[in-house]
C-alpha positions in Angstrom: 120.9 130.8 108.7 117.3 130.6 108.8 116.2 127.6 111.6 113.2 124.9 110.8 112.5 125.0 114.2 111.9 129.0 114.1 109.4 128.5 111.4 107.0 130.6 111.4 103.0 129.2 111.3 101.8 131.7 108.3 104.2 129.9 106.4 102.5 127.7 103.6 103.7 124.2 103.8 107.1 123.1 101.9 110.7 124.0 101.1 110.9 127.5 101.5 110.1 129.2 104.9 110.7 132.6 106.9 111.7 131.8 110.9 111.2 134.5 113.7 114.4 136.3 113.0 113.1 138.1 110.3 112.9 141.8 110.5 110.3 143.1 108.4 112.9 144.9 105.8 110.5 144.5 103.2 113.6 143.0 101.2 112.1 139.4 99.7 108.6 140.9 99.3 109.9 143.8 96.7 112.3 140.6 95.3 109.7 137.9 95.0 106.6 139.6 95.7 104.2 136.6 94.2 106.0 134.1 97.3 105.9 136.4 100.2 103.3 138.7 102.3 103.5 140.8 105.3 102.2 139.9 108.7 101.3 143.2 109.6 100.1 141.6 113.3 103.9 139.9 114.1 105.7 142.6 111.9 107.3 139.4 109.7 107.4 138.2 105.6 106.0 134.7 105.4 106.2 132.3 102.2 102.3 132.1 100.4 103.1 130.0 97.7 105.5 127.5 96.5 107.8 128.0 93.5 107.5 125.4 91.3 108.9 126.6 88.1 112.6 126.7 87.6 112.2 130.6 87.1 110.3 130.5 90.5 112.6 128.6 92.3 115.5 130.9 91.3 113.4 134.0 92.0 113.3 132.7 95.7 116.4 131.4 95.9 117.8 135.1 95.1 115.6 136.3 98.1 117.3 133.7 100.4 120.3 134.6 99.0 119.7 138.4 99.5 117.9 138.2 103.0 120.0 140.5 105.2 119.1 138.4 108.4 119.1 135.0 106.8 115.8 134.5 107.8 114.3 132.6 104.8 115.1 128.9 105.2 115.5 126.5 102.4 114.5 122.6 104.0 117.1 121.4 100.7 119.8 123.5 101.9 122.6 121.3 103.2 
């Protein structure tokens, strides 16, 4: 489970964030491409926008829910 306190700083403010465990698989880039770059310099995704839509959201949510290290947080996740 991804860790709020792990969050990375590229990370655009709001609910969905990638923390330091993430592996660079490439995984939620090909999935939600619009929502997450590459940080070629830490070898990490990181979240560039928002969703907002309810198509959006469930885009990212699939990439959370695909993540092979659980390294994309959700802040409404209980």
């Amino acid at each position: 489970m991804a860790s709020i306190s792990d969050r990375l700083p590229l990370n655009v403010a709001g609910r969905f964030f990638v923390d330091s465990s993430c592996i660079d698989c490439d995984q939620c880039r090909t999935e939600a491409p619009d929502f997450f770059a590459r940080d070629a310099e830490g070898g990490t995704s990181y979240v560039t926008r928002q969703p907002v839509t309810p198509e959006e959201i469930a885009q990212v949510e699939e990439a959370v829910a695909n993540c092979a290290t659980s390294s994309i947080g959700d802040e409404t996740a209980g």
